[in-house]
N, C-alpha and C positions, 0 to 999 in steps of 0.2 A: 537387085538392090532396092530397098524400101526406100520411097519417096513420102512417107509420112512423117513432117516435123516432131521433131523433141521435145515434148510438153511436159514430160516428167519432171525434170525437174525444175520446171516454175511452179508445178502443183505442190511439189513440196516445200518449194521458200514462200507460199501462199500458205501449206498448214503449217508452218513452224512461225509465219506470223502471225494466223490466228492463235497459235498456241502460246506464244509470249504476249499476244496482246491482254488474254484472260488469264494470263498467269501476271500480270503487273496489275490490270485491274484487280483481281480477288486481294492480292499485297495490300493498294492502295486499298481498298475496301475495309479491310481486314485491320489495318494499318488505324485507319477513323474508327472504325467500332472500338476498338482496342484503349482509343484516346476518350472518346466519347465514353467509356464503361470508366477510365480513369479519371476523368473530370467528373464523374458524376459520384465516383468514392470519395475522394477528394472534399466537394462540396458535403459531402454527409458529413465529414469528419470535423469540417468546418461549421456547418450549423449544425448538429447533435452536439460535439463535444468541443467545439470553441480553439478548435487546434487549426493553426495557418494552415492555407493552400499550399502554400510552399515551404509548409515546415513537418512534413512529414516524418524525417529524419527523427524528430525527437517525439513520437507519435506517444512511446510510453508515459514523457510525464503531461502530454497533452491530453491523453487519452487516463489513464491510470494514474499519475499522482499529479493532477494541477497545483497540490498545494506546495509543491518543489517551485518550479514556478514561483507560485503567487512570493514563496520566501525571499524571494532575492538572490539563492544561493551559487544559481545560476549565471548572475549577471554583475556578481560582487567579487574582488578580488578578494582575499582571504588569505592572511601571511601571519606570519610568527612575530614579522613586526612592521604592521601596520600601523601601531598605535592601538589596538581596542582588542576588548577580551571575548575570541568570537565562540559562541557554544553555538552547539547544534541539538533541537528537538527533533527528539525520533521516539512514535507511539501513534497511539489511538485519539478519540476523540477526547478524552480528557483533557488533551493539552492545548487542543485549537483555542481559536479565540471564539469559534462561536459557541461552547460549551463553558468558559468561563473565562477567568483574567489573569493564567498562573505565569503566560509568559512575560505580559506588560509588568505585571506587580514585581515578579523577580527581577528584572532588570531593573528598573526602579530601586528597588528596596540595594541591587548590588551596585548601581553607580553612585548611589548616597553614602555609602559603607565605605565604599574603596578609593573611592575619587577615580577611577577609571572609567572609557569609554566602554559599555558593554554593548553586543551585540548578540540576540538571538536570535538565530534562524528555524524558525518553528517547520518542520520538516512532518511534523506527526498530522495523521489525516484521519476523517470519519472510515472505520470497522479495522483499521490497519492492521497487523499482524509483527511478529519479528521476523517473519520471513518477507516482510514488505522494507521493515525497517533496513532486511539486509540488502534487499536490490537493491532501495535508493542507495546506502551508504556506499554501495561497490561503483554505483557513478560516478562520485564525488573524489575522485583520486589527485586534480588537482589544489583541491580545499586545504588551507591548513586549520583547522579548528584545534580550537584550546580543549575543549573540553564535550564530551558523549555523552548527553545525557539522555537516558531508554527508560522509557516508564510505557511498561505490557506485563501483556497476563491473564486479559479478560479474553481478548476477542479470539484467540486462537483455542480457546477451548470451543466456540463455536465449529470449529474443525472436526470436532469429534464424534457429529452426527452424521456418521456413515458404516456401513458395513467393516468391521476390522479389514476381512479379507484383501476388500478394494482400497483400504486407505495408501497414501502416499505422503512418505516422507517430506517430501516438497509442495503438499497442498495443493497437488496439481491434479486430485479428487475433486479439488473445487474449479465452479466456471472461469473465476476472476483466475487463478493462478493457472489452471491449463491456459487461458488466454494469454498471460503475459510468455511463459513457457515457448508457446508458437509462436508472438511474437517476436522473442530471442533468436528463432530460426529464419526470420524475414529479414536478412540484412539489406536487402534491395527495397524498403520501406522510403529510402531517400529519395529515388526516381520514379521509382511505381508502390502504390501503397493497396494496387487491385488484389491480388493472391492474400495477403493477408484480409483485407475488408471480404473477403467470399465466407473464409473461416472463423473470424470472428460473429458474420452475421448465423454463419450454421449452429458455431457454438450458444448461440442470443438465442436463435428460436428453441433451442434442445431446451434452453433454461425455462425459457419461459412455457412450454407446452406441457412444463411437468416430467421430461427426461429424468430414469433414473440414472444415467450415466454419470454426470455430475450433481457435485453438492450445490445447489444456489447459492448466489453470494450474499446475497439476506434470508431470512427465515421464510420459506413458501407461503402461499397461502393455507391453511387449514394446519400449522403446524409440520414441526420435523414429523418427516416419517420412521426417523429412525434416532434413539436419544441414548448413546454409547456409555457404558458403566464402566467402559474402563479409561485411563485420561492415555489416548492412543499419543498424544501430542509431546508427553515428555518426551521423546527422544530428541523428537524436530525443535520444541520449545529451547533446549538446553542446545544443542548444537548449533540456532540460530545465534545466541547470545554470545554462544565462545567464537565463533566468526565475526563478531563485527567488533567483540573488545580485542582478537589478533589484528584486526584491519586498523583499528585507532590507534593501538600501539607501532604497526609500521609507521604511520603517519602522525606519529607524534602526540597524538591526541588523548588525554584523559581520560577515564570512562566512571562514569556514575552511573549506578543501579540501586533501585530502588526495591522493597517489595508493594505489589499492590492493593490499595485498599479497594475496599467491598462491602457492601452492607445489602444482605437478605433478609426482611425481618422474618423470626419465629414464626409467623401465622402470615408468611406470603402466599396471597392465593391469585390468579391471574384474574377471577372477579372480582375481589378486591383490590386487585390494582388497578382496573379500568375505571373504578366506580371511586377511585380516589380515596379509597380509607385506610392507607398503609400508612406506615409512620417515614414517608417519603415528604419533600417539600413538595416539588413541581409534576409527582410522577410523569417523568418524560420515556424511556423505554424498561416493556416489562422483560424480565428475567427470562421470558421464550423467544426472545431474538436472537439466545445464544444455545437457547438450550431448556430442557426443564431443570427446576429448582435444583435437586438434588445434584444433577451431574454437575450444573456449572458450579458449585460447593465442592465438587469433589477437584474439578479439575482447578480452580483458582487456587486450594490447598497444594494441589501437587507442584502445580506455577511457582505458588511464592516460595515452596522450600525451593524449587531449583535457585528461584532466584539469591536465595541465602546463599546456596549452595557456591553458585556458580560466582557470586559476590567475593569468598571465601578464597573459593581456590587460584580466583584470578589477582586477588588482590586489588580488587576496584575500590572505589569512591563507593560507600554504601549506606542508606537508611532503610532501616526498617521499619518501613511508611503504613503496613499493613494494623497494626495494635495501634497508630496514636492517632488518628484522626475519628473521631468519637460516630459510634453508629448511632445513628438518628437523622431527625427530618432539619435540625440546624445544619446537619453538615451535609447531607447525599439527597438529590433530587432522584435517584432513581438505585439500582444495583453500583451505579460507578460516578458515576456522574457528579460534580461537588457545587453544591450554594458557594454564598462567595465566602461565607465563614469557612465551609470546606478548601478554598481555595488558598486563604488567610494561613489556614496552618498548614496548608503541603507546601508553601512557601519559605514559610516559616522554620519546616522543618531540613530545607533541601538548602536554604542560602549558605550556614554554617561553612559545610563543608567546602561549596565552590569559594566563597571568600576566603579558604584557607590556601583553596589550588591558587587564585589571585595573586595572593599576598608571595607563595610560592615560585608564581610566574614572573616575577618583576627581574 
């Protein structure tokens, strides 16, 4: 009979605690770097794009539409009867207020008319699209708004400098909309915002190193590479529009469409536009931000018939804004852009109708 003690198995509850001690260590390790890589997204998102640490959740309009936000729309009750007649802006930079006065002056001009409280919610942002128009608008499901008002046209033709082959119905050819796109897939953006901040930063450098993968979401340096002769955009243009006058109609809401005005003069030339001798006021952006001359001609024609078009069949609220706002340097600082005389009369020419929806609403 063997008289040498049993050591075996202390050897083993010796390595099964070295092996849980380095398996909680690497946890806890793992655990901090993890937190450490998240506080440190976190803070980017917070000083680059001015979105709370702990507000991650709503990263899109912190990141992508602050001018949601900045509107109120978010933090205002919004009913059928609240007392005030509430519109909503949805478009491009035309209708901010740092491109001109169309929203202040309209309300204005409709609470002296009507004797009612107006209120708008200017929702339209610098390069916006009606495929941006249609996110925001699909947030806004507990808003009751009076009235939809979509003035676009211009900037989605900039959509159409890419290869047909590669284009995408949903704009997600471009940096900014495959971003929002992945975004949509990051529902865990509320606790952890790292897996999304890894992909957004990949998609950031592909943009900026000159990837042909994606479209940039402003004009590159040295011009498009590539200036599309056909307007690839009406399908998506026209199907954005019928989605969000079905959305305003579930929700009660009005919808006003407009066509869009434009002014390219005859002998636009991009050194003459730098060099200020175009029959523009301010020239602020030349017509290659969107595109060359000719296409964005072609596709703002194709734009505003849909917009007719789409006006027609749906039965909206409509002006056709594109003939009366006079081309010249009185009225357009650049392709789109309006003086305040420009502004004077797209006011002028849009109050009519809403003071009829008004008078309607009582």
């Amino acid at each position: 009979m063997s008289t040498e003690p049993d050591i075996l198995p202390a050897s083993r509850v010796s390595l099964r605690s070295r092996r849980l001690g380095k398996l909680l260590f690497w946890t806890a390790y793992l655990a901090f770097l993890y937190l450490v890589m998240e506080g440190t997204a976190r803070t980017y998102w917070t000083l680059r794009w001015k979105t709370p640490f702990f507000g991650t959740a709503d990263l899109k309009n912190g990141r992508f539409y602050p001018e949601v936000r900045k509107s109120g729309v978010l933090t205002t009750r919004i009913t059928k009867d609240d007392g005030s007649y509430s519109i909503l802006f949805l478009g491009g930079s035309v209708l901010t207020d740092d491109f001109g006065d169309i929203a202040p002056r309209l309300r204005r001009d409709l609470e002296a008319a009507s004797g009612r409280s107006i209120r708008i919610f200017n929702c339209a942002g610098v390069a916006m699209t009606t495929r941006d128009s249609l996110i925001k608008y699909r947030e806004f499901k507990s808003q009751a708004f009076d009235l939809l008002f979509i003035y676009e046209g211009l900037n989605d033709v900039r959509l159409n400098n890419f290869p047909p082959d590669r284009f995408k119905a949903d704009y997600s050819h471009n940096s900014w909309y495959h971003c929002l796109a992945r975004l949509d897939t990051h529902q865990e953006v509320g606790w952890t915002v790292l897996p999304f901040t890894f992909e957004y930063l990949a998609i950031s450098i592909m943009d900026r190193v000159g990837s042909s993968r994606y479209q940039p979401r402003n004009r590159p340096v040295g011009g498009w590479k590539y200036n599309a002769n056909e307007v690839l955009t009406a399908p998506s243009f026209r199907g954005n529009l019928t989605e969000l006058i079905g959305l305003a109609r579930q929700r009660g809401a009005a919808v006003f469409l407009t066509t869009y005005a434009w002014y390219i003069p005859p002998d636009y030339d991009y050194a003459a536009f730098k060099a200020r001798k175009l029959d523009y006021n301010y020239h602020l952006n030349p017509v290659e931000d969107w595109g060359a001359p000719g296409q964005v001609r072609a596709g703002l024609a194709v734009h505003n018939r849909i917009l007719r078009e789409v006006a027609r069949e749906q039965h909206t609220l409509f002006v056709d804004l594109e003939p009366v706002i006079p081309r010249s340097r009185q009225y357009f600082n650049d392709v789109c852009h309006l003086t305040p005389d420009g502004c004077k009369v797209f006011v002028q020419e849009i109050r009519g109708p809403i003071l009829e929806q008004i008078t309607v609403s009582r």
